[in-house]
N, C-alpha and C positions, 0 to 999 in steps of 0.2 A: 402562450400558444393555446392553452387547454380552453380560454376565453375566446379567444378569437374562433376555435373550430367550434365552440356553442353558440357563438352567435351565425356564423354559417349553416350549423341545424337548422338553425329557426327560417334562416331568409334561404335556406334550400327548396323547399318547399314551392316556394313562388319566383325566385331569382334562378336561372339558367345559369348565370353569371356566379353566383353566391357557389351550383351546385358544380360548377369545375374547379373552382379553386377548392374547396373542400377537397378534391380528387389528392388536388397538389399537396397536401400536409403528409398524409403518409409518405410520399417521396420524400418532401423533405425533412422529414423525422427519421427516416434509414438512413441517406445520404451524412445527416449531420449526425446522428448517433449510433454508429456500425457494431458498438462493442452491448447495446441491449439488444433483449429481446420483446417478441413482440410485444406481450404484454404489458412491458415496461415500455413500449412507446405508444401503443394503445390509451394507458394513463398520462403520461404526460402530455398526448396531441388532445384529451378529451374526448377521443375514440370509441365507440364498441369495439369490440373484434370483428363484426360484418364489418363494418365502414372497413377495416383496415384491408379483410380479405377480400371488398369490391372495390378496391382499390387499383389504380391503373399499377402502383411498384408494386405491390401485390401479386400480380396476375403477371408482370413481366419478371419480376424474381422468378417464379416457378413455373414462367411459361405457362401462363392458361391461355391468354389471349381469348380467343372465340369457342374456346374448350370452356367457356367456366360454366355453362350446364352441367359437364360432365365431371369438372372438379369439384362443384360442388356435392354430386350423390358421393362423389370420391374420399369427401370430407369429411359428410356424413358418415360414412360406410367407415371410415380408420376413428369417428368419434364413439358410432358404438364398439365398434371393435377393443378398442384400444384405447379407450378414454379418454377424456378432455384434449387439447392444444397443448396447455402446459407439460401435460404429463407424455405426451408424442415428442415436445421438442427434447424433453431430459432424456431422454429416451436417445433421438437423434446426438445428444452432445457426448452422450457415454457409451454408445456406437464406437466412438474414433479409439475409447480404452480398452474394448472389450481383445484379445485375444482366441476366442472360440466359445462355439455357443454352450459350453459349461457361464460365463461370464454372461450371456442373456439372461439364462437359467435362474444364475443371482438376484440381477437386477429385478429380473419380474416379479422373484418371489419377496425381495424385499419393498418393491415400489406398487404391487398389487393392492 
């Protein structure tokens, strides 16, 4: 896969054609791999992280649709905040553990 979406780089550029299927690998890198995260299908599709987040399953995982001007300063704004993707999504998965914000309290101070 990681082959095939570097050689779609190159002929995106000038291939219309080249630059929708590009679109299609992130979909079908979630669809077929539901249990990684992003980063981990980022590397395997041969992805950035843009590509992955101007991505059509992308924007329709999280509902940007025609909002993604605004999800994007939105992205910006929780990356200063709140540091990097990775560290937003551990963040998000240790959410489901937390029982009251003494357990934020933790996490931030030992993942800061």
């Amino acid at each position: 896969m990681r082959r095939i979406s570097e050689a779609l780089h190159e002929q995106a550029c000038t291939d219309p054609v080249a630059a929708e299927v590009l679109q299609l690998i992130p979909t079908i890198l979630v669809t077929r791999f539901r249990n990684k995260t992003i980063p981990e299908i980022c590397a395997m599709g041969g992805l950035t992280l843009e590509d992955f987040t101007q991505s059509r399953a992308y924007q329709e995982i999280f509902g940007l649709g025609e909002a993604r001007g605004e999800a994007k300063v939105a992205l910006r704004q929780l990356n200063r905040r709140c540091g990097p993707l990775e560290q937003l999504e551990a963040l998000a998965e240790a959410l489901l553990d937390f029982s009251g914000p003494e357990d934020l309290a933790t996490w931030l101070a030992a993942n800061a």
